[in-house]
Every structure is written in C-alpha cells, then in structure tokens.
C-alpha positions as CSV (number, residue, x, y, z in Angstrom):
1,X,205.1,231.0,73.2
2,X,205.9,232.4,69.6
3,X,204.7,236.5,69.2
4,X,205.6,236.0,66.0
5,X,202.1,234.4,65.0
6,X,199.2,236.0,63.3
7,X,196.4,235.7,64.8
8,X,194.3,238.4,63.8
9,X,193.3,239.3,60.2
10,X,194.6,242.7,60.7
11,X,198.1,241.6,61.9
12,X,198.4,240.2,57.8
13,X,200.9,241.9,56.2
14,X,200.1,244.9,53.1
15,X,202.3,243.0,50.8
16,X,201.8,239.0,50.2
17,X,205.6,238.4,49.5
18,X,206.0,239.2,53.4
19,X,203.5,236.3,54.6
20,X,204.3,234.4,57.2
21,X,204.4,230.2,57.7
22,X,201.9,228.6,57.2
23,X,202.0,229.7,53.7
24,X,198.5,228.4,53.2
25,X,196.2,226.0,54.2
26,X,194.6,223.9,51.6
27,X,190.8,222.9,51.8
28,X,191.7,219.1,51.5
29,X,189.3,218.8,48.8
30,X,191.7,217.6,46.5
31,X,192.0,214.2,48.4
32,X,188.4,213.7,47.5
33,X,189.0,214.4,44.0
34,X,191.7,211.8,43.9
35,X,189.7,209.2,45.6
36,X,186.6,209.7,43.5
37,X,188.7,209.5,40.4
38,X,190.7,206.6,41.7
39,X,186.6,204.6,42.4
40,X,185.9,205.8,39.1
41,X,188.3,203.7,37.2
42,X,188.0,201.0,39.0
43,X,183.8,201.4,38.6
44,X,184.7,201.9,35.3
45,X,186.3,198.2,34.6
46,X,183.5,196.6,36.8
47,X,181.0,197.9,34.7
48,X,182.0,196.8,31.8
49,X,182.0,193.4,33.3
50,X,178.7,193.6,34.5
51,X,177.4,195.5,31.8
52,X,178.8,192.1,29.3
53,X,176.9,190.0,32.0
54,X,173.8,191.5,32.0
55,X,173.4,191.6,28.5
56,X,174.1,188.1,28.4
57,X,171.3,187.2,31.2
58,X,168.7,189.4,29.3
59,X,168.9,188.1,26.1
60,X,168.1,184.9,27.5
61,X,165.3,186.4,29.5
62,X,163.9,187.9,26.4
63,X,164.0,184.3,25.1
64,X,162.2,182.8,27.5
65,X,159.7,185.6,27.7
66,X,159.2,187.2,24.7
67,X,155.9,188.8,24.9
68,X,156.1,189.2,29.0
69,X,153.9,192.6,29.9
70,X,153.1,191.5,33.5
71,X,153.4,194.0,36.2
72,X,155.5,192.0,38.2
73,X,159.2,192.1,36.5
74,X,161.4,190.7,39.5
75,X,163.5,188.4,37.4
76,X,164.1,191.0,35.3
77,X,165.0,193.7,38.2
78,X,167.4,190.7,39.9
79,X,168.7,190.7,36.1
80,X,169.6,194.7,35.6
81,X,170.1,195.5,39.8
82,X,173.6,195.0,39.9
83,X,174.0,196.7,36.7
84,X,172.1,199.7,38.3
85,X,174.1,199.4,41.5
86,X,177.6,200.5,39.7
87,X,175.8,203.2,37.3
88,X,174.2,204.4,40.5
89,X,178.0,204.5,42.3
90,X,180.1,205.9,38.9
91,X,177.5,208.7,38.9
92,X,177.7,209.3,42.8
93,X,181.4,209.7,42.7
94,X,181.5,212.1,39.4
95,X,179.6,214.5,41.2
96,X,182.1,214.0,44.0
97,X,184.6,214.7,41.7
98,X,183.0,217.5,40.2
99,X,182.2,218.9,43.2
100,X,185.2,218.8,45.0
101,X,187.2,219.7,41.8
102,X,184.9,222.7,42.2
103,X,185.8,223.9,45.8
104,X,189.9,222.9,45.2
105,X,189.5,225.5,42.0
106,X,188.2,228.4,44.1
107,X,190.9,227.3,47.0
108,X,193.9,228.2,44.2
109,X,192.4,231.0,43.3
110,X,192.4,232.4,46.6
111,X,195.6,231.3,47.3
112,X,196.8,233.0,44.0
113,X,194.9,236.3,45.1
114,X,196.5,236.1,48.3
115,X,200.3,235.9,47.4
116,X,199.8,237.8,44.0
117,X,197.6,241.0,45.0
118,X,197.6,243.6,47.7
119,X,195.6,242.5,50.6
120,X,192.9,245.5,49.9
121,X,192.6,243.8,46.9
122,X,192.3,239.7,47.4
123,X,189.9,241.0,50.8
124,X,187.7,243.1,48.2
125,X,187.1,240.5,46.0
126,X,186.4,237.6,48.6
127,X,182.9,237.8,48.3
128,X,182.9,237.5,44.4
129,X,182.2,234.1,42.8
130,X,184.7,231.8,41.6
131,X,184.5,233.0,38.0
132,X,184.8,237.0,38.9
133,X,187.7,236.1,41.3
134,X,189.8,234.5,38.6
135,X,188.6,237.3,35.8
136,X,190.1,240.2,38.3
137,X,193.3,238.7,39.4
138,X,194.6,237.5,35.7
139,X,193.4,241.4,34.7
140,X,195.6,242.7,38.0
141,X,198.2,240.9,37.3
142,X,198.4,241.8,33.3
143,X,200.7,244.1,32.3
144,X,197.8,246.6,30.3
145,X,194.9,248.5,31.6
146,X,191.9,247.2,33.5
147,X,190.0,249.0,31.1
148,X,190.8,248.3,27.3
149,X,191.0,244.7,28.2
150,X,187.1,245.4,29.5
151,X,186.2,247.2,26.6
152,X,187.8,245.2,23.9
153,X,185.7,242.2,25.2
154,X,182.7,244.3,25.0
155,X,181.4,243.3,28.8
156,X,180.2,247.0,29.7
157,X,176.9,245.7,30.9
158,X,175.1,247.0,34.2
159,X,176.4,244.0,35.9
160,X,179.7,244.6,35.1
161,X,180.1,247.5,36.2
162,X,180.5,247.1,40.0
163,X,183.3,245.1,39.5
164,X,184.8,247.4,36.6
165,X,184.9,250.3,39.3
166,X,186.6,247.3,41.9
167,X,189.4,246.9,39.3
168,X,189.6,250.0,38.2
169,X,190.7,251.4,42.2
170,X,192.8,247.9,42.6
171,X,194.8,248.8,39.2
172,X,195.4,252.3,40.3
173,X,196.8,251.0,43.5
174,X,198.5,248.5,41.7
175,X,200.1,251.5,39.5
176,X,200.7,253.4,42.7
177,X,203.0,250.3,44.0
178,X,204.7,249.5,41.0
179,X,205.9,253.0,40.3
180,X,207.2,253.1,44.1
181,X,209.2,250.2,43.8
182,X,210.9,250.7,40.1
C-alpha cells in the first residue's frame, strides 16, 4: 500500500504546482457534449429530409382538403408526426448539449482554480457560481490590483462587495507569495 496517497482534503498541498497524480478528475460531461453534437448533425440531415417530405405530403393534403375544419385531423397528424418526432429529438439533445457544455465549463474552471491559486483561495470561492468563479481567478491571476480593475468597471454594488473583500484578502496573500519567492 502507497502512503503517498491523499486521502484527506487536508493532506492537499498549500501550493497547486506540488499536486499529486491524479492530476484531476474530469466530470465526463464532455462525452455527452460530444455525443449530443455528434446526434445533432446527423438529426440535422434527417430533418431536412423529412422536412422536404412533409411539405410535399401536405401540399397534397391541402389539395384534397381545402376547406377541412373538422376536429378530427389524423391524416394530417400521420402527415407532420415524423416531422415532429426529429424536432422533438434535435431539441432534446441541444439542451443536452447545453447542459452538459454547462457543467464541463464550471469543471475547467475548477481545475484552473485548483492548479493556478493557493488552496485558501480555489476552497473559498467553491461555493461561488460559475460566473464569480471565473471573474476572481482571471483577476488573481492578473498582474494589477484586485481593486482598480473592480472600480474601473464600475461593479461597486452591495452584491459585489462580498466577493470584493474575498479578492481583496486572496490578492494580498497572492502579494505575500509572490514577494517570497522573487
């Protein structure tokens, strides 16, 4: 047996450059996005096909029914189902996609906060959306302060202003570490 192993948060190291194997573990949710988008263009041709079909098969519907108001339209629903079907499917598997895009998104940018920031850091902003995650670390790991970036993009609102304070202490760490090691 290996003692080398983390397995306890606290056994992480301080500094991400000294993390061990396995680097990281991916979500998977990429695999989705490449299957969705790999049914989408196949959907895609097929309903293009269909949708030439079922134009076809309407127009001679209309045809032979021109004034048709009855209630009961089953001609005309056998006509436009298969139609509906792949609409139905290419709008199943583009929220797939969009969904699973989504969660791979918020998987690099943990895995950027991890190997880029100080662990204090990337375990402080866990719990912050997607968004707030991504505006943090690309201000942490800019070379000018936390603050004129903040204030030259005029977002000194109340909500704000938690995680102003949260980058504020993570860039005067960040200042600490850099002047230790130059």
């Amino acid at each position: 047996m290996n003692d080398d192993k983390v397995r306890d948060v606290g056994q992480l190291p301080e500094e991400p450059l000294k993390m061990p194997p396995p680097y990281w573990r991916s979500s998977g949710a990429i695999f989705h996005v490449q299957e969705s988008l790999e049914a989408l263009q196949g959907l895609l041709e097929r309903l293009a096909q269909v949708h030439s079909v079922t134009e076809s098969r309407l127009a001679e519907y209309v045809r032979k029914h021109p004034h048709d108001t009855s209630e009961d339209n089953s001609e005309f629903c056998d006509i436009c189902d298969e139609l509906c079907e792949v609409e139905h499917r290419i709008k199943l598997k583009s929220e797939v996609a969009v969904l699973m895009s989504a969660i791979e998104a918020e998987d690099q940018i943990n895995m950027f906060c991890v190997y880029n920031l100080p662990r204090d850091v990337s375990e402080q902003i866990e719990k912050l959306s997607a968004t707030e995650k991504l505006l943090v670390a690309s201000v942490l790991s800019a070379e000018h302060s936390v603050k004129d970036w903040m204030f030259s993009r005029q977002s000194r609102n109340c909500q704000h202003g938690e995680m102003l304070s949260l980058m504020d202490t993570a860039w005067t760490g960040r200042q600490r570490v850099c002047a230790i090691t130059t």
